[in-house]
N, C-alpha and C positions, 0 to 999 in steps of 0.2 A: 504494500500500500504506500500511495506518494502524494504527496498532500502539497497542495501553492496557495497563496494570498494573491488575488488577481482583481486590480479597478475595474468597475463595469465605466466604460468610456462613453459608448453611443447614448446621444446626448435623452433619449426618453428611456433608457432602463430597457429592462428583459421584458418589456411589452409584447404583444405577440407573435409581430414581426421576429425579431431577435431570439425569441423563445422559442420558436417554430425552427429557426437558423439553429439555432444551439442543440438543438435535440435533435434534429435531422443529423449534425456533424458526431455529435455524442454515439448513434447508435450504429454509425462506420468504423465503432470499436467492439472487441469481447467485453472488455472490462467493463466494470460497474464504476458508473460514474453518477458522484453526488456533490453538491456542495453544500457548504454552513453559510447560511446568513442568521446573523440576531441569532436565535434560539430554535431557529428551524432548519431542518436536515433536507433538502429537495433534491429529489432523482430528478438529474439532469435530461436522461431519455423520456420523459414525460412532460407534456406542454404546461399540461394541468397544474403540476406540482412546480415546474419554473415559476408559472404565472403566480401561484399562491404565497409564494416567498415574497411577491413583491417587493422586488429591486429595483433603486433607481440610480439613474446616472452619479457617478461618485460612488458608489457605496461601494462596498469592497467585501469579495466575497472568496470561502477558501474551496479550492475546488479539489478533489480527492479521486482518485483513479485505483482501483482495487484490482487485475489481473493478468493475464497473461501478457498484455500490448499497452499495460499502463503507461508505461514513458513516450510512446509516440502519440499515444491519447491527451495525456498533458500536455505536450506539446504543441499538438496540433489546435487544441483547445485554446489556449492562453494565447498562441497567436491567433485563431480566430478573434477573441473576448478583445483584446486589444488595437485587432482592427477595427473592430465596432460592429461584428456582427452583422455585416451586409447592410449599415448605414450609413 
């Protein structure tokens, strides 16, 4: 398991556009991918549970990769997140 502190940059948060982006890139992995915001644990490959975290621009959230392919998952993650998520 590998764990990063990553800014959500795109300037409206993991709204649905970016949440939809996030979870589509998420499930091009094995690994189990989640992250921590505040006190809530959201699986990344679910829209639902992105959206329910409710993230906004700025905030900062730690993203966690649990499997076989976790370092190319993180990887490719955190540079999406930091692109901005297709915005």
């Amino acid at each position: 398991m590998i764990s990063q502190k990553v800014t959500i940059k795109n300037p409206t948060g993991l709204h649905l556009g970016p949440a939809g982006t996030l979870c589509k890139d998420a499930m091009l992995f094995r690994s189990q991918i989640t992250f921590r915001f505040q006190n809530t644990t959201a699986n990344a490959k679910s829209v639902l549970s992105v959206l329910g975290a409710c993230v906004k621009s700025g905030d900062e959230i730690e993203l966690i990769c649990n499997g076989e392919d976790e370092q190319e998952a993180m990887d490719f993650l955190v540079k999406e997140i930091n692109s901005g998520l297709g915005e």
